[in-house]
N, CA, C and O of each residue as an XYZ file, in Angstrom:
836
protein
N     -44.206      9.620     37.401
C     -45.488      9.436     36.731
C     -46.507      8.739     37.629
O     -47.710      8.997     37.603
N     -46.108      8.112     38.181
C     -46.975      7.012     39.645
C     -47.740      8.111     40.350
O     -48.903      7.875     40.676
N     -47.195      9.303     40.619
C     -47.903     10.323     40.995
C     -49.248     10.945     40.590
O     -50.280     11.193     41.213
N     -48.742     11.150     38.952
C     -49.566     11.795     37.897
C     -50.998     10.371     38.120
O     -52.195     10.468     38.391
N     -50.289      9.426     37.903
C     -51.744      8.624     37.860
C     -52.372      8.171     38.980
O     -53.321      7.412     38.781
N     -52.046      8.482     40.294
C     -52.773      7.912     41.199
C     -53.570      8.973     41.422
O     -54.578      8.723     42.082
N     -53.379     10.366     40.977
C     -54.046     11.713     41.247
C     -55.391     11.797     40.270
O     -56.464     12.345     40.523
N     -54.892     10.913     38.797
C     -56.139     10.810     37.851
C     -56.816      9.735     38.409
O     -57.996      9.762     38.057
N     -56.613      9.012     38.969
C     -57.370      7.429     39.427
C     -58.240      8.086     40.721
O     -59.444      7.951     40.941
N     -57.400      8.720     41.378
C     -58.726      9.458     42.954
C     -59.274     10.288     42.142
O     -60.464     10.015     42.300
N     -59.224     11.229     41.273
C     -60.196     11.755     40.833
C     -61.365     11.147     40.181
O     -62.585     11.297     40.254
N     -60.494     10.353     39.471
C     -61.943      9.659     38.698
C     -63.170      8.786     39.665
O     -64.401      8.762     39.651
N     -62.197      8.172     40.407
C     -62.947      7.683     41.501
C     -63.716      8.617     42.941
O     -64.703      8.109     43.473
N     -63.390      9.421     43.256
C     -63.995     10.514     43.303
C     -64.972     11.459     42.431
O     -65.765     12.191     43.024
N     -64.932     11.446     41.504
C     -66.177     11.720     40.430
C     -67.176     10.570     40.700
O     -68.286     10.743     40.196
N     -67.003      9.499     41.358
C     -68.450      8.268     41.038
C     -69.681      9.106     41.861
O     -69.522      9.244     43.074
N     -70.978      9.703     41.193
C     -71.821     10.616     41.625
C     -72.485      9.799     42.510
O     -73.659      9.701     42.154
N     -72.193      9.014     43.753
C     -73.142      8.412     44.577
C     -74.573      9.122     44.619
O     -75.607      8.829     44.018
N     -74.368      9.896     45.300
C     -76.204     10.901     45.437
C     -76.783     10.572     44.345
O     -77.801      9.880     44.364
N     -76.194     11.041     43.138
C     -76.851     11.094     41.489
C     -77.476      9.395     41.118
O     -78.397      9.069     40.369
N     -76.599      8.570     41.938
C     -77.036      7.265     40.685
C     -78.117      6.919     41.614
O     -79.197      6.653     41.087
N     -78.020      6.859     43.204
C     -78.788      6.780     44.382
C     -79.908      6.977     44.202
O     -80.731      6.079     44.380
N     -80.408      8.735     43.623
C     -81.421      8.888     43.304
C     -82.066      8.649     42.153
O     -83.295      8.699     42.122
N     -81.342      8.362     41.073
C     -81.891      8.140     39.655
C     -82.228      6.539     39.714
O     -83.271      6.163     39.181
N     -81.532      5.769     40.228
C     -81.696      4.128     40.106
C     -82.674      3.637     41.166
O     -83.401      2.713     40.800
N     -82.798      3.997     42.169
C     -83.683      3.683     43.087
C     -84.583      4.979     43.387
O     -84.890      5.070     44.575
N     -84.717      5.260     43.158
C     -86.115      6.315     43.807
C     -86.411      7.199     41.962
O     -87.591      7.372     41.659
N     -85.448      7.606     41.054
C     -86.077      8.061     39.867
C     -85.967      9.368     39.593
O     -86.501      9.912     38.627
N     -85.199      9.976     40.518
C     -84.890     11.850     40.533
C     -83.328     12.112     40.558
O     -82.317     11.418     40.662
N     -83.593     13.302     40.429
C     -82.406     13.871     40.222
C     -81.500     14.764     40.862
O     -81.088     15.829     40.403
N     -81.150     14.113     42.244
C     -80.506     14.748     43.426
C     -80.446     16.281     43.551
O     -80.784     16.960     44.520
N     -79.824     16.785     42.079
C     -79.328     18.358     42.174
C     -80.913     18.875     41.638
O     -81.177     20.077     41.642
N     -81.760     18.021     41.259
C     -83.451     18.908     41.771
C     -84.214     18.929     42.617
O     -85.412     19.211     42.644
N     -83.191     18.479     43.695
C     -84.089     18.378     45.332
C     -83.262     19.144     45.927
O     -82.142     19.537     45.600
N     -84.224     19.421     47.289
C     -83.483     19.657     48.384
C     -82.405     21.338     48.478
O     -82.704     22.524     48.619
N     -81.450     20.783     48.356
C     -80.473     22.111     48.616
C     -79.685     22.462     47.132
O     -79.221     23.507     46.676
N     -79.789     20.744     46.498
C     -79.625     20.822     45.768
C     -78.049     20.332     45.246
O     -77.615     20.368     44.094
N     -77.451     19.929     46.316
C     -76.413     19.285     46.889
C     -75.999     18.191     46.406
O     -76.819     17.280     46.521
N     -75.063     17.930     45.919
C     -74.727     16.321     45.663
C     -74.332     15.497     46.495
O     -73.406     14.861     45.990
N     -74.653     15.002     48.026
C     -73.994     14.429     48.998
C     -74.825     14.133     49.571
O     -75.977     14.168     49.138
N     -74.428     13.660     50.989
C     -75.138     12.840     51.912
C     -76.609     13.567     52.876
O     -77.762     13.205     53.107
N     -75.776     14.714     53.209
C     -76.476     15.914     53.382
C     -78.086     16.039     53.016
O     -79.115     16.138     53.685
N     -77.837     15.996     51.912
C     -79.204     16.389     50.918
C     -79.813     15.371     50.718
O     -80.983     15.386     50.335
N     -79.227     14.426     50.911
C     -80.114     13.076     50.901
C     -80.360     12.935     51.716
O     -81.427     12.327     51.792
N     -79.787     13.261     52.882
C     -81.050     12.721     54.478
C     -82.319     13.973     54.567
O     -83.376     13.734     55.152
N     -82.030     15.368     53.876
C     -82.868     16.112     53.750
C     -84.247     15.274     52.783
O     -85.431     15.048     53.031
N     -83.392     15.015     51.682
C     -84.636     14.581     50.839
C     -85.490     12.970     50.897
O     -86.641     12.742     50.526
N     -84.478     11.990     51.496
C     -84.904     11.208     51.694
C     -84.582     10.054     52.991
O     -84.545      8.824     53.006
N     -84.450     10.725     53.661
C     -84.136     10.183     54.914
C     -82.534     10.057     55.553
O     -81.583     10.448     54.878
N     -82.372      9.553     56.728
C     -81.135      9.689     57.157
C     -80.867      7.997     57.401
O     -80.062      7.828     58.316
N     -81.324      6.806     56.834
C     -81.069      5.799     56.398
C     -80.382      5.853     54.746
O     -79.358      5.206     54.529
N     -80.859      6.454     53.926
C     -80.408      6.334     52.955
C     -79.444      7.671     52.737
O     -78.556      7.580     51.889
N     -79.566      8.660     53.330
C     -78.276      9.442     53.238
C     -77.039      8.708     53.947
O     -75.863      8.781     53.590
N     -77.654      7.855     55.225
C     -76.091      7.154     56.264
C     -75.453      6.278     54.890
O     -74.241      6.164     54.711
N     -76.110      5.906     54.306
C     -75.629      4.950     52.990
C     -74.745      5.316     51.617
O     -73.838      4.688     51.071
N     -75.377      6.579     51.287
C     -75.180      7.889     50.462
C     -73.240      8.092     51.217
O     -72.101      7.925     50.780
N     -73.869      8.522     52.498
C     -72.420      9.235     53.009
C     -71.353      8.113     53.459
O     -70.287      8.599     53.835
N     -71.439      6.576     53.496
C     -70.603      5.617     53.867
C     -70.130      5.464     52.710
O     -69.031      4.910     52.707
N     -70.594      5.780     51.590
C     -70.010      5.019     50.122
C     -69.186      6.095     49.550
O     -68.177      5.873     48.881
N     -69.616      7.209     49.814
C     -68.708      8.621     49.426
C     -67.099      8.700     50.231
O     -65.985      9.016     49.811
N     -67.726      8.141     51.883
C     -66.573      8.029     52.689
C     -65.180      6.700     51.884
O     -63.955      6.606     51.962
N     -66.121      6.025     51.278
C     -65.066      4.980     51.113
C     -64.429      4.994     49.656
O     -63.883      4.023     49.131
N     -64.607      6.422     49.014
C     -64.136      6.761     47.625
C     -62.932      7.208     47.945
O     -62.007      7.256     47.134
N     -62.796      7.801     49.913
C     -61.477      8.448     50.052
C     -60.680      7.504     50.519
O     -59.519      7.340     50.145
N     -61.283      6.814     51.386
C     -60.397      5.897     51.826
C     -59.854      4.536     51.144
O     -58.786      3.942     51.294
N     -60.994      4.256     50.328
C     -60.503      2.968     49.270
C     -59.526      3.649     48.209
O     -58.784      2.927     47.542
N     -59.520      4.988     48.052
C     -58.531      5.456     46.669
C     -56.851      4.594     47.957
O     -56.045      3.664     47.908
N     -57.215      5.675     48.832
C     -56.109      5.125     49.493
C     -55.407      4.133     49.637
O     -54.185      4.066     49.502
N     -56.481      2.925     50.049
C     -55.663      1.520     50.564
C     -55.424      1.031     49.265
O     -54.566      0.150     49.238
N     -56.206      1.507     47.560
C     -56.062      0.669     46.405
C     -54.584      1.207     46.092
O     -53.800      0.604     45.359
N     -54.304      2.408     46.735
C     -52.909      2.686     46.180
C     -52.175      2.305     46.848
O     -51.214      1.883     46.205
N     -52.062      2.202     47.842
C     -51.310      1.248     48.763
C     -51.378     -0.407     48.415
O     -50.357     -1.090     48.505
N     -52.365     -0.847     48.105
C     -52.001     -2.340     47.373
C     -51.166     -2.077     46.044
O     -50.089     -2.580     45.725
N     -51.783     -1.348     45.497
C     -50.960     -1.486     43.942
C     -49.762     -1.186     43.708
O     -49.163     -1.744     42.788
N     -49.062     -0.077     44.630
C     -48.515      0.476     44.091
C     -46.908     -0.176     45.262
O     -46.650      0.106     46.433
N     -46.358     -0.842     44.534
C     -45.137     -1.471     45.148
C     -44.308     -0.281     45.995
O     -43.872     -0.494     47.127
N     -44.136      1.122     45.230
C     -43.440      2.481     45.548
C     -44.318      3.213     46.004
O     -44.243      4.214     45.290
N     -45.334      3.420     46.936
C     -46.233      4.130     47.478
C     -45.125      5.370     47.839
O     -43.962      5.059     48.094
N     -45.493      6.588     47.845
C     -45.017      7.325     48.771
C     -46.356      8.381     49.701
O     -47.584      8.431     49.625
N     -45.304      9.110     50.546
C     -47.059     10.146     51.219
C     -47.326     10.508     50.320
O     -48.405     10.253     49.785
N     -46.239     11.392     49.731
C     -46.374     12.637     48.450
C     -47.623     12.061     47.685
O     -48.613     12.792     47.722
N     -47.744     10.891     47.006
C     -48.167     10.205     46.326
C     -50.087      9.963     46.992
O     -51.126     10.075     46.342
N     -49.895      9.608     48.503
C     -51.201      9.573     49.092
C     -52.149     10.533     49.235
O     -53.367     10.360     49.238
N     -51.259     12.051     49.413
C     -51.685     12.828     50.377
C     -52.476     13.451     48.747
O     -53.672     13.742     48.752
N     -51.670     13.579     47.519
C     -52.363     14.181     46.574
C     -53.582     13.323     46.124
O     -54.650     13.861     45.834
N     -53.439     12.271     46.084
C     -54.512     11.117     46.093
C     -55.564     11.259     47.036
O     -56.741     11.301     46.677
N     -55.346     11.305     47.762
C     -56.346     11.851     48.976
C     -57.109     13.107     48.444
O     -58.327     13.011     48.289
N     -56.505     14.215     48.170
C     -56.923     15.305     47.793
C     -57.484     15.631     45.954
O     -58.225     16.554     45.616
N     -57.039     14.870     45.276
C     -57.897     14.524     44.372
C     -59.196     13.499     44.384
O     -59.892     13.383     43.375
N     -59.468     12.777     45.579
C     -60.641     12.364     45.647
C     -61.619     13.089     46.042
O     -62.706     12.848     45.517
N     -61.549     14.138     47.027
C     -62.493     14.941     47.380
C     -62.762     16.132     46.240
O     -63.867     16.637     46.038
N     -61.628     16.452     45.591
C     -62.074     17.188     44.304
C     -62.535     16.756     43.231
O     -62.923     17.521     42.348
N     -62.579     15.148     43.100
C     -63.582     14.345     42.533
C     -64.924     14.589     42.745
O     -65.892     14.541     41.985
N     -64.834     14.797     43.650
C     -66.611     14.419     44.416
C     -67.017     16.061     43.834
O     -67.822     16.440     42.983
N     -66.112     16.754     44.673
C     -66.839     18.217     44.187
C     -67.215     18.917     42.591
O     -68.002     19.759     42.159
N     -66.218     18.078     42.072
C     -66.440     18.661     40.796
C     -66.172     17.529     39.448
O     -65.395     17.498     38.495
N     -67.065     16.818     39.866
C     -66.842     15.589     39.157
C     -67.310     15.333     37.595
O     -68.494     15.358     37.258
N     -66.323     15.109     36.781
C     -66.310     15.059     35.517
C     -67.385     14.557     34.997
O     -67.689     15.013     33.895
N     -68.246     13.537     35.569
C     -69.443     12.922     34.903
C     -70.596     13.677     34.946
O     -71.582     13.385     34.268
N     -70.552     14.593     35.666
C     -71.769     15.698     35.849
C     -71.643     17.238     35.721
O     -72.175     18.212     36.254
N     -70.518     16.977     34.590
C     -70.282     18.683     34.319
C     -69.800     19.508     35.750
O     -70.188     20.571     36.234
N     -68.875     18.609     36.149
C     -68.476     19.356     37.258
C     -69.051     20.269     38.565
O     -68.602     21.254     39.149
N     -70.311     19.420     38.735
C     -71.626     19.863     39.393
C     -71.447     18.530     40.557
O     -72.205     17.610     40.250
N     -70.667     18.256     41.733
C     -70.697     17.677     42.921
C     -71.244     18.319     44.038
O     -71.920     19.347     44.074
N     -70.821     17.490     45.066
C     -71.137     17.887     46.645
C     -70.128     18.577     47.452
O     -69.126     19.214     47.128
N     -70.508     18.365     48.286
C     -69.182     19.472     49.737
C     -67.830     18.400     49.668
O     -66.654     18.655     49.408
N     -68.402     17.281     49.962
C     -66.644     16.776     49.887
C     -66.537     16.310     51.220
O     -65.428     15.847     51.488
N     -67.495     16.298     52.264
C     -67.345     16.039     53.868
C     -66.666     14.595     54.045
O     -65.572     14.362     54.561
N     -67.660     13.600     53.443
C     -67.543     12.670     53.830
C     -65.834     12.047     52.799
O     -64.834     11.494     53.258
N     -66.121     12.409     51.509
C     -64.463     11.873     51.164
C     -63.315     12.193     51.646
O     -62.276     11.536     51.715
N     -63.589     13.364     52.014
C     -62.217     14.146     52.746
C     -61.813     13.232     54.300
O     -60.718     13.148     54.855
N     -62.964     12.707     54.653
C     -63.137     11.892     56.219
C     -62.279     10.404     55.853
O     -61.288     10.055     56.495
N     -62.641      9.912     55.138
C     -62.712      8.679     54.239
C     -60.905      8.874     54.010
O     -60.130      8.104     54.576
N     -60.445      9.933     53.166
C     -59.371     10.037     52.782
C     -58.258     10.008     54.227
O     -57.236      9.334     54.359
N     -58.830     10.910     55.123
C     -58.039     11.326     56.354
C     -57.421     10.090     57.221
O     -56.249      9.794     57.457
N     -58.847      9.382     57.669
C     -58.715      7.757     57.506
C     -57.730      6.936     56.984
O     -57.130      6.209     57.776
N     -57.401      6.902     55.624
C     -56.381      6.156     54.865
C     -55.362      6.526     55.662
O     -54.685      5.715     56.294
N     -55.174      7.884     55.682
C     -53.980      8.913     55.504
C     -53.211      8.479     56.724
O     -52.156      7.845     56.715
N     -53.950      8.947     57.881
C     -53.389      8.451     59.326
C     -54.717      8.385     60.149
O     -55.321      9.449     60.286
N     -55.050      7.662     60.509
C     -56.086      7.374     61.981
C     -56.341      8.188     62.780
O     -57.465      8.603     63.066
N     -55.089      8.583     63.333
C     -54.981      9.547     63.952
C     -55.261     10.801     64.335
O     -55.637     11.346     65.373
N     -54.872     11.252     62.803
C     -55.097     12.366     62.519
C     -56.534     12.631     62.614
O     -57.093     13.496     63.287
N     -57.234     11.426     61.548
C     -58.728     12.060     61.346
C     -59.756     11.622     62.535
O     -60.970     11.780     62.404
N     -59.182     11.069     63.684
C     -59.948     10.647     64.845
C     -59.804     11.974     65.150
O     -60.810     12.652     64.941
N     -59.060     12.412     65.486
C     -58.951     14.177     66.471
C     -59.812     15.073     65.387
O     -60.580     15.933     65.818
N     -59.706     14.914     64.364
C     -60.457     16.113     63.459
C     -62.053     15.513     63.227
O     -62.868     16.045     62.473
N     -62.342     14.133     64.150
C     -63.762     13.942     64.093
C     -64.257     14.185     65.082
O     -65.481     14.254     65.192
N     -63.357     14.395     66.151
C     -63.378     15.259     67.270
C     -64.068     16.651     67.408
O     -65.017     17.013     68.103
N     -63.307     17.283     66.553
C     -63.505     18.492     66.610
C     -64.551     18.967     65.911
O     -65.143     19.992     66.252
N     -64.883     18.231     64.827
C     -65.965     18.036     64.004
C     -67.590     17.999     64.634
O     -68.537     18.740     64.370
N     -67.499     16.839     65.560
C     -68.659     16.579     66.716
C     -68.710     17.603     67.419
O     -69.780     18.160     67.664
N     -67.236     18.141     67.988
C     -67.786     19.123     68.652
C     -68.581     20.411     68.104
O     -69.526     20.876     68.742
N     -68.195     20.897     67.025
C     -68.751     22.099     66.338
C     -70.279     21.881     66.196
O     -71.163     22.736     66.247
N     -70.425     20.169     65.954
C     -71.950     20.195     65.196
C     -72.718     20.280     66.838
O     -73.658     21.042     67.065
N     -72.182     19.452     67.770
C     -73.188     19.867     69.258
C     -72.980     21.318     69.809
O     -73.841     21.779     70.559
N     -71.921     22.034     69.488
C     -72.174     23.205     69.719
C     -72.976     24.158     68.753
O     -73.716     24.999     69.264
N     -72.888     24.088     67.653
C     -73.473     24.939     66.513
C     -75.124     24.261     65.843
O     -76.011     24.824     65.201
N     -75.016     23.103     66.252
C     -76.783     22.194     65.087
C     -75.810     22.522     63.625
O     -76.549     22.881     62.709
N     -74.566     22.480     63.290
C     -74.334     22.886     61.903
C     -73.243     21.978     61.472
O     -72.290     22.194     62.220
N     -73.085     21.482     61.005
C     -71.707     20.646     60.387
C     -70.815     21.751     59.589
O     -69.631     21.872     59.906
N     -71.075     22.130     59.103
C     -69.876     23.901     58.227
C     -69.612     24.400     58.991
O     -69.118     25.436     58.546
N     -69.589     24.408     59.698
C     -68.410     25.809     60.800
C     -67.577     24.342     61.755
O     -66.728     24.500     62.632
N     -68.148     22.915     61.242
C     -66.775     21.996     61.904
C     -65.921     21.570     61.142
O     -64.848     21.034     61.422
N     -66.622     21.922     59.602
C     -65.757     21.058     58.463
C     -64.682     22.303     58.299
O     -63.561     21.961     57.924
N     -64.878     23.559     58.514
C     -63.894     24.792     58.410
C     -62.734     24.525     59.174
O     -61.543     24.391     58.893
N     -63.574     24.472     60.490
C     -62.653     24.062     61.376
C     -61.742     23.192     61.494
O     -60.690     23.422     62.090
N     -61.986     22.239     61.021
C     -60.987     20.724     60.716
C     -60.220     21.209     59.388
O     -59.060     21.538     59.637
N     -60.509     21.307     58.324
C     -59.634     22.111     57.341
C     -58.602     23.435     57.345
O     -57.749     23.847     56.559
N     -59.097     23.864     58.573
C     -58.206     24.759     58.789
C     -57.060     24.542     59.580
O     -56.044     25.237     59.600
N     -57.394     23.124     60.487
C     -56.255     22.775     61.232
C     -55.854     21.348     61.015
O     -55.172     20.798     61.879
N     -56.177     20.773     60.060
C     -55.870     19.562     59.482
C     -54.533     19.407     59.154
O     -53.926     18.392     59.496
N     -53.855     20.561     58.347
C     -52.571     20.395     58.292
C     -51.152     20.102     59.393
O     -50.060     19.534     59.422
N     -52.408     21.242     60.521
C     -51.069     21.346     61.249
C     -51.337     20.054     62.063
O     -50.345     19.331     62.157
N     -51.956     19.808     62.398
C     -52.684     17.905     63.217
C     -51.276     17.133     62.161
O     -50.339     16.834     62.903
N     -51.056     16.863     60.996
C     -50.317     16.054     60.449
C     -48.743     16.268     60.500
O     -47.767     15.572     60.223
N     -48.951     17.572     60.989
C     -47.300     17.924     61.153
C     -47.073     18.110     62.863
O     -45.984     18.408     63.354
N     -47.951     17.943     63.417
C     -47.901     17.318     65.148
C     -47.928     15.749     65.103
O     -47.860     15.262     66.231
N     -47.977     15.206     64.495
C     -47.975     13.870     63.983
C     -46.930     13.037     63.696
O     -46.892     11.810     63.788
N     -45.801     14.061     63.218
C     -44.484     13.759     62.443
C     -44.479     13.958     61.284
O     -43.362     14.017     60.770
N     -45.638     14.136     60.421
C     -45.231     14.175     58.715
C     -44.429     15.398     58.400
O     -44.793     16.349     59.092
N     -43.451     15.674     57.574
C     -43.210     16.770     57.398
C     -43.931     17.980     56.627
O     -44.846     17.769     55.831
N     -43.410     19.363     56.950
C     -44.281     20.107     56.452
C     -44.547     19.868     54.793
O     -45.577     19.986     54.129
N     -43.062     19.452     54.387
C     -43.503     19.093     52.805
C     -44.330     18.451     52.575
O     -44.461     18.708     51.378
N     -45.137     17.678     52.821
C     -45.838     16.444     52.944
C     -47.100     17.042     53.386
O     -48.121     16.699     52.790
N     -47.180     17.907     54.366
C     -48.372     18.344     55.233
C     -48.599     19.120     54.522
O     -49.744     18.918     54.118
N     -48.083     20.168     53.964
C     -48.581     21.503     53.408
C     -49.360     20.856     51.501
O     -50.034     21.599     50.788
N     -49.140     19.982     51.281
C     -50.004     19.081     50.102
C     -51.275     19.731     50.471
O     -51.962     20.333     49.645
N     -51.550     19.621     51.574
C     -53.246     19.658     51.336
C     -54.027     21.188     51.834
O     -55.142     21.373     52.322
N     -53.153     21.959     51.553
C     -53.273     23.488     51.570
C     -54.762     23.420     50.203
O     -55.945     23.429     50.540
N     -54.406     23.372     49.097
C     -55.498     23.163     48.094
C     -56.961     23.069     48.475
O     -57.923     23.830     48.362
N     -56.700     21.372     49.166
C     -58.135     20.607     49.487
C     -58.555     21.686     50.469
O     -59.556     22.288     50.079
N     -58.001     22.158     51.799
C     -58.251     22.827     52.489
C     -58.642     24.199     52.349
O     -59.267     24.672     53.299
N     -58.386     24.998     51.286
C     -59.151     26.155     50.756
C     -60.428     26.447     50.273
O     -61.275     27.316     50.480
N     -60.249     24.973     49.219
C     -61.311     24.501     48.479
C     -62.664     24.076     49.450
O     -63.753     24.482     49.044
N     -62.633     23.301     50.674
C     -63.501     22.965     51.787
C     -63.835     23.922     52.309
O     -65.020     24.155     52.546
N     -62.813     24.758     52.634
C     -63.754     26.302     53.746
C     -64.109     27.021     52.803
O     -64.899     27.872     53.212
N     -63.830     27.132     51.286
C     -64.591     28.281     50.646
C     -65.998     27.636     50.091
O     -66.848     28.459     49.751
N     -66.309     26.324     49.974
C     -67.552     25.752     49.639
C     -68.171     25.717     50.589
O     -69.325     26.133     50.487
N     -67.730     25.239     51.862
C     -68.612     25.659     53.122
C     -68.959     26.989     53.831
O     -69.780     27.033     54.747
N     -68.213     28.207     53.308
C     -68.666     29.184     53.844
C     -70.071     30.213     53.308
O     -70.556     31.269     53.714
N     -70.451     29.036     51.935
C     -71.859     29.626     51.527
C     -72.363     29.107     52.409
O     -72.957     29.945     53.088
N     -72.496     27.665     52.969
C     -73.376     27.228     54.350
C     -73.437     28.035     55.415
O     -74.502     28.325     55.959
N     -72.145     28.515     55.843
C     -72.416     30.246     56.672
C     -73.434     30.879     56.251
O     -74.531     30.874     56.810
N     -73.111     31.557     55.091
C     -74.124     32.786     54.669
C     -75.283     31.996     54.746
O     -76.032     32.367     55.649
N     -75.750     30.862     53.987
C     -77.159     30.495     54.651
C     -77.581     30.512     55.872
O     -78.591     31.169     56.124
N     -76.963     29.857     56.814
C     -77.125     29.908     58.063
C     -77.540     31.397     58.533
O     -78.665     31.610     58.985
N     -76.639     32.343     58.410
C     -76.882     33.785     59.050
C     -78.287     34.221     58.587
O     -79.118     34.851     59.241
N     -78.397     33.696     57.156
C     -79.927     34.256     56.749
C     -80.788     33.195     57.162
O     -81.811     33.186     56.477
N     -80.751     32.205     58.117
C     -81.444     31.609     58.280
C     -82.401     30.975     57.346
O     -83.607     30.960     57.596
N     -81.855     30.406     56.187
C     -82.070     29.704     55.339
C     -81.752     28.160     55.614
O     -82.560     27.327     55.205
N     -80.659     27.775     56.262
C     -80.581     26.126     56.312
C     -80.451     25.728     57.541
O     -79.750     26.156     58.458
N     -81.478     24.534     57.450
C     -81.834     23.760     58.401
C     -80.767     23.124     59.624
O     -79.861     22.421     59.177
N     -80.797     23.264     60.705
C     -79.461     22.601     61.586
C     -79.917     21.185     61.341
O     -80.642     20.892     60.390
N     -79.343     20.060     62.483
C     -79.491     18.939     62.918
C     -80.265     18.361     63.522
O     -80.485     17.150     63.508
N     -80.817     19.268     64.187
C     -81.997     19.427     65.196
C     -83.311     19.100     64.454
O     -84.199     18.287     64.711
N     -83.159     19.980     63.465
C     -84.723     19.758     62.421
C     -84.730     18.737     61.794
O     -85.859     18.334     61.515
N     -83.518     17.864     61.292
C     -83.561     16.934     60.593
C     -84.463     15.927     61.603
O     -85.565     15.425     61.381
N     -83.522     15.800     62.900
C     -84.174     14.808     63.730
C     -85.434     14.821     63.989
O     -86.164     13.839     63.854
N     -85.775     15.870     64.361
C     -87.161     16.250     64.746
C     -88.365     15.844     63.201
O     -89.536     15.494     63.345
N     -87.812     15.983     62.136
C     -88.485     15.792     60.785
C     -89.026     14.159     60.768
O     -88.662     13.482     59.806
N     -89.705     13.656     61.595
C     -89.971     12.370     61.666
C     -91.249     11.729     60.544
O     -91.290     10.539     60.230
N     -92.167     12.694     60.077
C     -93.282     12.516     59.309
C     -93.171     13.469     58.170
O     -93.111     14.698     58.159
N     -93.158     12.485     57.106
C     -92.736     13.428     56.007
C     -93.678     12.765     54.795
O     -94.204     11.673     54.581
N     -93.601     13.843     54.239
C     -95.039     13.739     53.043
C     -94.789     13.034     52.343
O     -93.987     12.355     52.983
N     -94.875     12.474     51.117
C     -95.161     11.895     50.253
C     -94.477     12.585     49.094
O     -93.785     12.074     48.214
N     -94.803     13.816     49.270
C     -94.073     15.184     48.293
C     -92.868     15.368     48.862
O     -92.096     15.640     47.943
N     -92.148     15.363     50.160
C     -91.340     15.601     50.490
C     -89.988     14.273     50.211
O     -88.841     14.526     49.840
N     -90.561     12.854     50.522
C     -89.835     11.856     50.647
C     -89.705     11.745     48.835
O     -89.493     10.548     48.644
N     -89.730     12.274     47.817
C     -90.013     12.198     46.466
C     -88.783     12.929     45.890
O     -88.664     13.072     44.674
């Protein structure tokens, strides 16, 4: 049962709509009516800067990684089994989070957050690979694919076993099939790289709103 509830506890905690309260409590809007339309960090440096998205995306990061270490304090019998689904119910928190009709974000930053808990290791090399995609591509979705697609096997070069590793087959479907609408935007040249964000230094009044 320790299982069953550490999986409802990352979810729920993973449901906390950072973007949503972000924008409703301090600025007065309603995240999923801006921007991309996005519930994450993303859309908040689109809509309101990349100070308050770095903030947006540190607090999302630490829904994955605090589910983690809280289960690791609490739980006298921790096991992976126990982490790795914990882990992976926090990012399906975020995405489809119960307090908002199941209307979340991509999941980037909890899944980072979670990886973190999980092993260091692991998610240092997959932030690796991550950086690299976004300086080669201006795109963060074709690195978050990338890391999800080889995330598993990173944990079973690691030592975990495949029982253990193959847990996060789920999260990992779930990440490249939400990010591969960011593809199709991209090809239609609909969304903005990294490049534009930076370059976006003067912004309206209508825009910062």
């Amino acid at each position: 049962m320790e299982v069953v509830y550490s999986a409802i506890f990352a979810y729920l905690v993973g449901s906390i709509p950072t973007a949503f309260l972000i924008g409703k409590i301090l600025y007065g809007f309603d995240i999923r009516n801006k921007g991309t339309g996005n519930m994450g960090a993303s859309n908040m440096v689109a809509v309101k800067g990349w100070k308050i998205g770095i903030i947006t995306g540190a607090i999302d990061f630490m829904k994955g990684m605090g589910t983690i270490l809280i289960i690791k304090g609490v739980s006298a019998h921790w096991t992976y089994q126990m982490l790795f689904i914990a882990a992976s119910f926090a990012v399906i928190g975020h995405m489809y989070p119960i307090f908002l009709k199941f209307r979340g974000g991509k999941g980037t930053a909890t899944l980072a957050g979670g990886l973190i808990g999980l092993d260091y290791q692991v998610a240092l090399v997959c932030m690796v690979i991550l950086l690299a995609f976004i300086a080669i591509t201006d795109y963060a979705a074709p690195g978050v694919i990338a890391v999800s697609s080889v995330m598993i096997f990173l944990f079973r070069i690691f030592g975990y076993r495949w029982g253990i590793s193959l847990l996060l087959i789920p999260i990992a479907v779930i990440m490249i099939a939400r990010n591969l609408e960011n593809i199709q935007r991209i090809s239609r040249g609909e969304e903005p790289g990294l490049k534009a964000y930076i370059r976006r230094k003067k912004r309206t009044p209508q825009e910062g709103t």
